[in-house]
N, CA, C and O atoms as a CHARMM CRD file, in Angstrom:
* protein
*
  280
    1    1 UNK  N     15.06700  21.47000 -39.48700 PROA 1      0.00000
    2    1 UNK  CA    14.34900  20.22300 -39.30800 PROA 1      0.00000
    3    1 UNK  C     13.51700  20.30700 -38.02600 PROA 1      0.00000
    4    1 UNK  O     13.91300  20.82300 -36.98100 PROA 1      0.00000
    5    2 UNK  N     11.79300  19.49600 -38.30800 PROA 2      0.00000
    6    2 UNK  CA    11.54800  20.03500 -36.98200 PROA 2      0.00000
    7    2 UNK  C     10.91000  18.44200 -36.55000 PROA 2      0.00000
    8    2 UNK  O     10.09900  17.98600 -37.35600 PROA 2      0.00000
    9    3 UNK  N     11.25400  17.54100 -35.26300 PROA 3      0.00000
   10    3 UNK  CA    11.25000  16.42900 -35.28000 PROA 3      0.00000
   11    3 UNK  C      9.27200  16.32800 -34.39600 PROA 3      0.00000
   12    3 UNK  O      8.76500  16.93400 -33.45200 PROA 3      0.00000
   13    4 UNK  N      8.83300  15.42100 -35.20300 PROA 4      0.00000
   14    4 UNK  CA     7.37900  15.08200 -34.48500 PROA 4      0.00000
   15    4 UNK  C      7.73400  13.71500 -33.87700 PROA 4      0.00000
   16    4 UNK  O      8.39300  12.79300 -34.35900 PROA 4      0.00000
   17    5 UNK  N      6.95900  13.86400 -32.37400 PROA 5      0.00000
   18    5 UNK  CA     7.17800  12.61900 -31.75700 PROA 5      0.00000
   19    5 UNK  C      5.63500  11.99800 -31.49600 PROA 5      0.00000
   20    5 UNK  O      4.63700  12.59800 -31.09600 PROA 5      0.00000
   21    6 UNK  N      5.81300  10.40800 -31.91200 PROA 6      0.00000
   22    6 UNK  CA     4.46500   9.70200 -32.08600 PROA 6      0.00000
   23    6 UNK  C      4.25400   8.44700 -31.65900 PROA 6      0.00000
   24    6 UNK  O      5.22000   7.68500 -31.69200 PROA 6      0.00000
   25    7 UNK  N      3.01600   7.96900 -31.18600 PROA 7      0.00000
   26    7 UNK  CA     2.92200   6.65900 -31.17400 PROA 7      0.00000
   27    7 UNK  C      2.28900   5.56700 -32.11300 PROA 7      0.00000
   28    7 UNK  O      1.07600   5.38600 -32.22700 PROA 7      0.00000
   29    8 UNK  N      3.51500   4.68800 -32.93700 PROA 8      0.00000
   30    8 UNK  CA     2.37800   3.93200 -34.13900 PROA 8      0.00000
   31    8 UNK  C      2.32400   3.08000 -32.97100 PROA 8      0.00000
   32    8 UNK  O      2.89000   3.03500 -31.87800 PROA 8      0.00000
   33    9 UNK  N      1.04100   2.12100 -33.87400 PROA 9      0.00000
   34    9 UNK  CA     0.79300   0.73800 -33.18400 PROA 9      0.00000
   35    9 UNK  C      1.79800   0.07200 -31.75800 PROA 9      0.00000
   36    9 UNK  O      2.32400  -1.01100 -31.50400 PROA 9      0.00000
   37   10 UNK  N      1.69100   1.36400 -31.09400 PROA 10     0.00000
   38   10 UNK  CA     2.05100   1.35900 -29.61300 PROA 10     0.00000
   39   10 UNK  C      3.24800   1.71900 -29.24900 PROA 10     0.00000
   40   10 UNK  O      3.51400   2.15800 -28.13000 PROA 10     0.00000
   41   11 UNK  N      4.02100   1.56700 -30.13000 PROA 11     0.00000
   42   11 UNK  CA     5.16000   2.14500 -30.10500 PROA 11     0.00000
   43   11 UNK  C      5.58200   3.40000 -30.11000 PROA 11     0.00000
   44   11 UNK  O      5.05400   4.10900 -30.96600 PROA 11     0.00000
   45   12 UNK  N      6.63200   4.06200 -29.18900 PROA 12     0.00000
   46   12 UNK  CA     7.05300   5.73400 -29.53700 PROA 12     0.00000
   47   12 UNK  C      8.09900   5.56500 -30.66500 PROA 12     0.00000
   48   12 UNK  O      8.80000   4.55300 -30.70000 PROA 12     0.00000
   49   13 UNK  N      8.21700   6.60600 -31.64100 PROA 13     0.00000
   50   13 UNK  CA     8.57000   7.24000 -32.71500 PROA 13     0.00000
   51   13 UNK  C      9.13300   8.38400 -32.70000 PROA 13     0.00000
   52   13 UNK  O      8.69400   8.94600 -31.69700 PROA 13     0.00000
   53   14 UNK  N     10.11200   9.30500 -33.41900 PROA 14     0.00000
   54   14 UNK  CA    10.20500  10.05600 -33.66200 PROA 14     0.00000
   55   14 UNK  C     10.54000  10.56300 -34.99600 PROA 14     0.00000
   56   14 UNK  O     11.54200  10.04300 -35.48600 PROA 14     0.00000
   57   15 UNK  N      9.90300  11.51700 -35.75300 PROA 15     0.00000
   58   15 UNK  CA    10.24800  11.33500 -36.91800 PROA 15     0.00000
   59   15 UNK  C     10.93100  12.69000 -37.57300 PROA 15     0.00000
   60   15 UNK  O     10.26000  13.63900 -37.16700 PROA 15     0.00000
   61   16 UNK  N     12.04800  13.17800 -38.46500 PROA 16     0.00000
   62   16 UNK  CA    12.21200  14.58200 -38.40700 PROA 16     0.00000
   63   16 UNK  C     11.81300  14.95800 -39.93600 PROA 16     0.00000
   64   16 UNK  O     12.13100  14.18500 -40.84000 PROA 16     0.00000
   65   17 UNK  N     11.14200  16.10300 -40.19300 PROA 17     0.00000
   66   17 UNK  CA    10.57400  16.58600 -41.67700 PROA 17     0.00000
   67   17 UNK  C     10.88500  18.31100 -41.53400 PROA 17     0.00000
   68   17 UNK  O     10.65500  19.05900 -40.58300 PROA 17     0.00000
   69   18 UNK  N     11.56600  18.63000 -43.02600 PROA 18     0.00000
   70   18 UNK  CA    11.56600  19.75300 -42.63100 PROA 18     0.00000
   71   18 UNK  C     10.48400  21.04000 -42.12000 PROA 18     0.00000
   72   18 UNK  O      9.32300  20.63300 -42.09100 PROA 18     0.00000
   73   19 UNK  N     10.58800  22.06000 -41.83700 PROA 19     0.00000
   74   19 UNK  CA     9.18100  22.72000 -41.07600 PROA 19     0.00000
   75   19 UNK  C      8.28600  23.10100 -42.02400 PROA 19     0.00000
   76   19 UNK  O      7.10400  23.37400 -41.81200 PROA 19     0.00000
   77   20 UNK  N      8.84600  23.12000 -43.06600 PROA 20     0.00000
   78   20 UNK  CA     7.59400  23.60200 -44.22500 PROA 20     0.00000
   79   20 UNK  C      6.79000  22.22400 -44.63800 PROA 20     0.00000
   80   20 UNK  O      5.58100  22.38000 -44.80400 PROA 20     0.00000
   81   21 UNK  N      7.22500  21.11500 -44.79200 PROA 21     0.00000
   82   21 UNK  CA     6.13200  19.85800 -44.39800 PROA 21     0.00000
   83   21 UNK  C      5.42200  19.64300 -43.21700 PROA 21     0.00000
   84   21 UNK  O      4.33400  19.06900 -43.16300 PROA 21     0.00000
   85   22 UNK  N      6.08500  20.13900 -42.19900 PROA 22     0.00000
   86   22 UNK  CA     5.07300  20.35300 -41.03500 PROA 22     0.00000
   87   22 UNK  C      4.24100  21.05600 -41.08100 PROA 22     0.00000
   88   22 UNK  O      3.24300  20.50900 -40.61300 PROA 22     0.00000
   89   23 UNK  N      3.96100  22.46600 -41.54000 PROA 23     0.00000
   90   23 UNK  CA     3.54600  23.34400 -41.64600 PROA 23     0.00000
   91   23 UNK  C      2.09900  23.02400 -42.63400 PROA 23     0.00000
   92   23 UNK  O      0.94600  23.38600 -42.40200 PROA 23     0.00000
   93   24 UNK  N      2.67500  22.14400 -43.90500 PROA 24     0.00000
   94   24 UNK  CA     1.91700  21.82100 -44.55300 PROA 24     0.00000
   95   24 UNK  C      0.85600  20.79200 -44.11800 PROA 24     0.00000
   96   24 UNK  O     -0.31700  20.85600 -44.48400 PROA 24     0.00000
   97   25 UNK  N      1.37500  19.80300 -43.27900 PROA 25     0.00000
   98   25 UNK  CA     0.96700  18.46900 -42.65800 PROA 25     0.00000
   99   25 UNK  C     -0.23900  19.16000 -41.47300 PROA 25     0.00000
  100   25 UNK  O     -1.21600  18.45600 -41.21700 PROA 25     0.00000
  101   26 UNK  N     -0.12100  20.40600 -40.85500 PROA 26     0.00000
  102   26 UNK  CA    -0.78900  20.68100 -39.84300 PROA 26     0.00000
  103   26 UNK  C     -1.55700  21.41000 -40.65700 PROA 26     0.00000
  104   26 UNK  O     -2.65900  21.36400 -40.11100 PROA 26     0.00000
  105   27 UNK  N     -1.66400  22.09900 -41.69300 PROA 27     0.00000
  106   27 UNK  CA    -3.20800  22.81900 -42.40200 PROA 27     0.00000
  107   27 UNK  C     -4.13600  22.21400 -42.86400 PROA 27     0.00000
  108   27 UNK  O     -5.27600  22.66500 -42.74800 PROA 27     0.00000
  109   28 UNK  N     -3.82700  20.76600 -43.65400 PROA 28     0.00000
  110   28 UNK  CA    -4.27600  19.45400 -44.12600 PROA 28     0.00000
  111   28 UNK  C     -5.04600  18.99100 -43.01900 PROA 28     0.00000
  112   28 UNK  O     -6.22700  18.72100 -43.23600 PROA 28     0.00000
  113   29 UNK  N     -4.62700  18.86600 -41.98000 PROA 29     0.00000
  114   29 UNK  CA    -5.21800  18.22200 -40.92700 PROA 29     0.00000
  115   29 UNK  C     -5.83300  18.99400 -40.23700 PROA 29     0.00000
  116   29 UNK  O     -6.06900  18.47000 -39.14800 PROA 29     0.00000
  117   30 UNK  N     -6.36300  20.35900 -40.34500 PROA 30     0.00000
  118   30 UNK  CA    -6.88500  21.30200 -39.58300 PROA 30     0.00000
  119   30 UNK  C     -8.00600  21.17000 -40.47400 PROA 30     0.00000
  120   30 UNK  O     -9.04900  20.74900 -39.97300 PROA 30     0.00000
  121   31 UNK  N     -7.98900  21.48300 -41.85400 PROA 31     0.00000
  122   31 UNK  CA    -9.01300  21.10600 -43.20700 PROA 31     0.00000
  123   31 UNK  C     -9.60800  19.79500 -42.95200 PROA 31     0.00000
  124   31 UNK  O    -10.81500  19.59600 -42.81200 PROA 31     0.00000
  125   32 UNK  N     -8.68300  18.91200 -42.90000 PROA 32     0.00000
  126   32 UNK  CA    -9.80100  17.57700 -42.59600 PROA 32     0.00000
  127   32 UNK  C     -9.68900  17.06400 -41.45300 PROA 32     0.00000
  128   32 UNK  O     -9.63300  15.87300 -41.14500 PROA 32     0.00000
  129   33 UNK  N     -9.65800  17.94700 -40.84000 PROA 33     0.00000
  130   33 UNK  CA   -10.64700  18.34400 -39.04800 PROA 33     0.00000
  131   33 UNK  C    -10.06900  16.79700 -38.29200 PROA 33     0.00000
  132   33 UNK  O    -10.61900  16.17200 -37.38500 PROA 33     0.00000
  133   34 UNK  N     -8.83800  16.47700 -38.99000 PROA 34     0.00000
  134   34 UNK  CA    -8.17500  15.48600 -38.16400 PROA 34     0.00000
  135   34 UNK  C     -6.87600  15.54700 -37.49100 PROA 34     0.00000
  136   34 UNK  O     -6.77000  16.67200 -37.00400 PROA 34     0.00000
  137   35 UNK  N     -6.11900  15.02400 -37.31400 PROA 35     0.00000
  138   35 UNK  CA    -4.61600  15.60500 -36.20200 PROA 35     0.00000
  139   35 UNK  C     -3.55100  14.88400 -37.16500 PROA 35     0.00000
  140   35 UNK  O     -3.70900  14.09200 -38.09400 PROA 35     0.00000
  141   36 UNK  N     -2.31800  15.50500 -36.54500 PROA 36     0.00000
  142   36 UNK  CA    -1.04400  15.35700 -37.87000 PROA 36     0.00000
  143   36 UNK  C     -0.92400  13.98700 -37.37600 PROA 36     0.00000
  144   36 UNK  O     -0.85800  13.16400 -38.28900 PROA 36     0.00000
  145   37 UNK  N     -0.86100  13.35000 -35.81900 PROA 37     0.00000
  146   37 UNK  CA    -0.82100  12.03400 -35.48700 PROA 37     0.00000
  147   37 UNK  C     -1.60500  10.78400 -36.54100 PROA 37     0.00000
  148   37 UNK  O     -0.99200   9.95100 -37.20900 PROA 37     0.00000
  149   38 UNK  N     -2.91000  10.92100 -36.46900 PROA 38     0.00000
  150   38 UNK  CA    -3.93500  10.28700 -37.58700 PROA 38     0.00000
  151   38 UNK  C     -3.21900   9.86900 -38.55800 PROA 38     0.00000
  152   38 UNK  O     -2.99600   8.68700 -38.81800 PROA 38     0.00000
  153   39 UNK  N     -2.54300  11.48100 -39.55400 PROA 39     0.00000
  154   39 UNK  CA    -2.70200  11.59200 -41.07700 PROA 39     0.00000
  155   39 UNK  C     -1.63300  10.27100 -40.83100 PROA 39     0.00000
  156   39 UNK  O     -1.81400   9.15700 -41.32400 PROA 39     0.00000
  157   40 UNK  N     -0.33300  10.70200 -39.84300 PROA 40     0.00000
  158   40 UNK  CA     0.52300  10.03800 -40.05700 PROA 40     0.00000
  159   40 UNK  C      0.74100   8.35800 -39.26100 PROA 40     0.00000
  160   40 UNK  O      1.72400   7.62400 -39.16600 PROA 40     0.00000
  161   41 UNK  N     -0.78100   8.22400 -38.75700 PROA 41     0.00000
  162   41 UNK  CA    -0.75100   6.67900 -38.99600 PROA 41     0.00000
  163   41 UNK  C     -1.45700   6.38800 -40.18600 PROA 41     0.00000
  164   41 UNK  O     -1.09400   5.27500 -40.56800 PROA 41     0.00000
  165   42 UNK  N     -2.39700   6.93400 -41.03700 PROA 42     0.00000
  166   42 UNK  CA    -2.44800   6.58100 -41.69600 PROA 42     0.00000
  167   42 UNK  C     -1.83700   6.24800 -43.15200 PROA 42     0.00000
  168   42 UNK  O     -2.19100   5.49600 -44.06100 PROA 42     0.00000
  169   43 UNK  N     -0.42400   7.42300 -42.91000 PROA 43     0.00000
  170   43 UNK  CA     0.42800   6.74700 -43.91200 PROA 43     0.00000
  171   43 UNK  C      0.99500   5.55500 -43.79000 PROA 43     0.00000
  172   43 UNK  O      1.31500   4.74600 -44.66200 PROA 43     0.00000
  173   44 UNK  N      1.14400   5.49300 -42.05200 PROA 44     0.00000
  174   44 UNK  CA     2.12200   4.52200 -42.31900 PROA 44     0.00000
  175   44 UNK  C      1.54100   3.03000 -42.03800 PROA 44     0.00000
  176   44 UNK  O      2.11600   1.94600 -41.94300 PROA 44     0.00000
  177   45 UNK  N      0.25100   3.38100 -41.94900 PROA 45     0.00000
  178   45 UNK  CA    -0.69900   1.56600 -42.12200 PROA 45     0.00000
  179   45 UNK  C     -0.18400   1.62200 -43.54900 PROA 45     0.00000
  180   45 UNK  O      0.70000   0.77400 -43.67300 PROA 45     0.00000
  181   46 UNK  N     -0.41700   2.36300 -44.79200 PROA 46     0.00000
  182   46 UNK  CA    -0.73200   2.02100 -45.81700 PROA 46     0.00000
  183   46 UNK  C      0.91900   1.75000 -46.61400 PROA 46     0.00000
  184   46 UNK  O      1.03000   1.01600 -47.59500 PROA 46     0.00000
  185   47 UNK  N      1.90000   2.35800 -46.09100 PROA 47     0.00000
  186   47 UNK  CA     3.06400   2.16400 -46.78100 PROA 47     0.00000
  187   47 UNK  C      3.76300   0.54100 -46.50000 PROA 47     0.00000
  188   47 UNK  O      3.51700  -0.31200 -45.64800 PROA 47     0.00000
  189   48 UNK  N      4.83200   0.59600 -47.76200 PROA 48     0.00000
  190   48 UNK  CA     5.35500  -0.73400 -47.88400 PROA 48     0.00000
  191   48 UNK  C      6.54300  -0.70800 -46.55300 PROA 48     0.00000
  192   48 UNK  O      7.15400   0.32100 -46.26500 PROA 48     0.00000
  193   49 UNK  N      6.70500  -1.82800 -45.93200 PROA 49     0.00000
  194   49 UNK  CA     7.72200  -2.15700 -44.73500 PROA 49     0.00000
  195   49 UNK  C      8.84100  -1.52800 -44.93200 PROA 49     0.00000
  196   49 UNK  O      9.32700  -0.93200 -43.97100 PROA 49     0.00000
  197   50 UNK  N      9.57500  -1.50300 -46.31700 PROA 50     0.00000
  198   50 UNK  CA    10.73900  -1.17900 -46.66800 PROA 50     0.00000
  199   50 UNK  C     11.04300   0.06800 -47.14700 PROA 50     0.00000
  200   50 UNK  O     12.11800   0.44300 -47.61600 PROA 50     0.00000
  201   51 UNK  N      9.60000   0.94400 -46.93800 PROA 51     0.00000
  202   51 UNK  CA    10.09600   2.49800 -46.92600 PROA 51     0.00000
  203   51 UNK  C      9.85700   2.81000 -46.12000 PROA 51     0.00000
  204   51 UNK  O      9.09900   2.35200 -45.26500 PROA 51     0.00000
  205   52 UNK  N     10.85000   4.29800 -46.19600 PROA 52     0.00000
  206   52 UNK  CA    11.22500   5.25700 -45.18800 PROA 52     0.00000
  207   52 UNK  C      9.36100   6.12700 -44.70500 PROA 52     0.00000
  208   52 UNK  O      8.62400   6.80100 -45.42500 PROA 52     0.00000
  209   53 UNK  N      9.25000   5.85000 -43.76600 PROA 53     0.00000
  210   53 UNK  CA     8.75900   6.78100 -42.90800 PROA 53     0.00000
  211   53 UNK  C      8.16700   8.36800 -43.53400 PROA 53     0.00000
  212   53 UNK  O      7.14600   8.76700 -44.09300 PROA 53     0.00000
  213   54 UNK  N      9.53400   8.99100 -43.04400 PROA 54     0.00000
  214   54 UNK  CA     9.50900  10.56900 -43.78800 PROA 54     0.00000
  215   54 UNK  C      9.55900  10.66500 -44.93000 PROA 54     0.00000
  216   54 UNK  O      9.48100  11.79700 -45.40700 PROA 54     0.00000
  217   55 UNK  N      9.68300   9.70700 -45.65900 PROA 55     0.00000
  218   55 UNK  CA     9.86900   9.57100 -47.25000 PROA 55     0.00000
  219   55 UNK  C      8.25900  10.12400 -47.56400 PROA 55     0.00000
  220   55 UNK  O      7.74200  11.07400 -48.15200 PROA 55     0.00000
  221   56 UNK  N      7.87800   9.10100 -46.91200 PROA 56     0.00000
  222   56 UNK  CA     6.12400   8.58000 -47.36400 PROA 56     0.00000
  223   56 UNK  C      5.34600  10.10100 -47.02600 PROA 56     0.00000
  224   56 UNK  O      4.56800  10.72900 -47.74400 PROA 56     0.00000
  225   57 UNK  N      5.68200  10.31300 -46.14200 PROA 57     0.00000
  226   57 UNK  CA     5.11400  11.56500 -45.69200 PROA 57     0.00000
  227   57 UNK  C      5.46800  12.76200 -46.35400 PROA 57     0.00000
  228   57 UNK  O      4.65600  13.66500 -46.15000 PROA 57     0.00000
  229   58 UNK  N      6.12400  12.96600 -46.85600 PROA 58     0.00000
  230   58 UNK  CA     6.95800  13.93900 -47.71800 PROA 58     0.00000
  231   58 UNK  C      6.13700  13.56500 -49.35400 PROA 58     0.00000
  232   58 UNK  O      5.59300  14.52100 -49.90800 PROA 58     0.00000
  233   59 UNK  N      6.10200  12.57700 -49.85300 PROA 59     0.00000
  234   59 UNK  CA     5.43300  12.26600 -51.07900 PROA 59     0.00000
  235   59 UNK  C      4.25600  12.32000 -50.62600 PROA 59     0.00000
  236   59 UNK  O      3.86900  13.32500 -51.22200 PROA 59     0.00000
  237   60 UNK  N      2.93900  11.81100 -49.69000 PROA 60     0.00000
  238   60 UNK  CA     1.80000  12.35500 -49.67200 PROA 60     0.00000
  239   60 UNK  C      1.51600  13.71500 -49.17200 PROA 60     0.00000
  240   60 UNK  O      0.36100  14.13600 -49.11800 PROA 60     0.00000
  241   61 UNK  N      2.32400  14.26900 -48.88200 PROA 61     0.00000
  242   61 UNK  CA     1.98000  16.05400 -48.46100 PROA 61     0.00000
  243   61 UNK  C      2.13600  16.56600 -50.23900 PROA 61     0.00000
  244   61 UNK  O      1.31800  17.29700 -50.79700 PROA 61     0.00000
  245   62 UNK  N      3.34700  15.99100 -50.88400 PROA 62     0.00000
  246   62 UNK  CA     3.04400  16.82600 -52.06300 PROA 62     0.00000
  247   62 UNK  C      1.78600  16.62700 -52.61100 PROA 62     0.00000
  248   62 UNK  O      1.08200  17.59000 -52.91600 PROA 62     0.00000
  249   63 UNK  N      1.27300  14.97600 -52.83700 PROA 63     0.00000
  250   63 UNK  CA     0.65100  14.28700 -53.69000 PROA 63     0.00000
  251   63 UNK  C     -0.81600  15.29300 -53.13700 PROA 63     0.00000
  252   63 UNK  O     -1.72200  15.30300 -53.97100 PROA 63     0.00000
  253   64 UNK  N     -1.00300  15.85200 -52.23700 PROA 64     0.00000
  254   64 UNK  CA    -1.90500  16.62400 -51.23200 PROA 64     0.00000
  255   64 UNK  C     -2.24000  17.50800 -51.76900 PROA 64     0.00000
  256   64 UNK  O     -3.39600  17.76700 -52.10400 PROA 64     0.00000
  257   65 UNK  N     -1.17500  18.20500 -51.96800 PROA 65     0.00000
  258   65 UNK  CA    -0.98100  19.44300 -52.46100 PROA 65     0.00000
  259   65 UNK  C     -0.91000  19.54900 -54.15300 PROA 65     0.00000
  260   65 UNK  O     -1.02500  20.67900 -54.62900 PROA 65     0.00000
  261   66 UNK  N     -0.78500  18.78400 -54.76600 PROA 66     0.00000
  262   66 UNK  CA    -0.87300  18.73800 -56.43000 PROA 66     0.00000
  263   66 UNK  C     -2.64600  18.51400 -56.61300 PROA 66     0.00000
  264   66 UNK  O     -3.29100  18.96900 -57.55700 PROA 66     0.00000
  265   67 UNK  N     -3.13600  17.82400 -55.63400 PROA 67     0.00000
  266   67 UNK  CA    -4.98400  17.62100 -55.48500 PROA 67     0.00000
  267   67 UNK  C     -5.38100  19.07900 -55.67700 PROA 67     0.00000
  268   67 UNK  O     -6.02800  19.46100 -56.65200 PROA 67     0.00000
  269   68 UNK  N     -4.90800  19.96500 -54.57900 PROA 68     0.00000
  270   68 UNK  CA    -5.17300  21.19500 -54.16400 PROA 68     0.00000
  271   68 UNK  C     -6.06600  21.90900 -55.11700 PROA 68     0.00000
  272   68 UNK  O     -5.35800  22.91500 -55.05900 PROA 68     0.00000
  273   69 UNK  N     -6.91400  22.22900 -55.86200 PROA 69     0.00000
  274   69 UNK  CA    -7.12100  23.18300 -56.76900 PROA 69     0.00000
  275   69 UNK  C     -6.73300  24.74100 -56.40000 PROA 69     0.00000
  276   69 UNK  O     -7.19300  25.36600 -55.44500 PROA 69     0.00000
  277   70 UNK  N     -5.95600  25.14100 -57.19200 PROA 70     0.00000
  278   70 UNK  CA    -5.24200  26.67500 -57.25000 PROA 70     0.00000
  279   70 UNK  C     -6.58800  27.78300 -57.52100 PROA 70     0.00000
  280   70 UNK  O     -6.38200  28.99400 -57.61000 PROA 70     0.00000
């Protein structure tokens, strides 16, 4: 597990995903020339109150990666 530490809407965070979602989360964001911080406020403006965090992030890295054309 490799833990990213962040600030949402002002607040510090820490969140833990295993390293191969990190891994994945930092090529995505190198491709769209934005930072893993960003991607991951922008999940979490868009997710519902009552989910998990790493959940969300874990389902849009796949949902990312099923886009991908092979």
């Amino acid at each position: 597990m490799h833990k990213i530490s962040i600030s949402l809407s002002g607040h510090q965070t820490s969140i833990s995903l295993e390293h191969e979602f990190c891994d994945v989360l930092k090529t995505i964001a190198k491709q769209q020339n934005t930072s893993v911080a960003a991607i991951i406020k922008q999940i979490d403006d868009t997710r519902k109150p009552e989910s998990n965090l790493s959940s969300e992030i874990r389902i849009w890295t796949l949902k990312q990666l099923l886009k991908t054309p092979k």
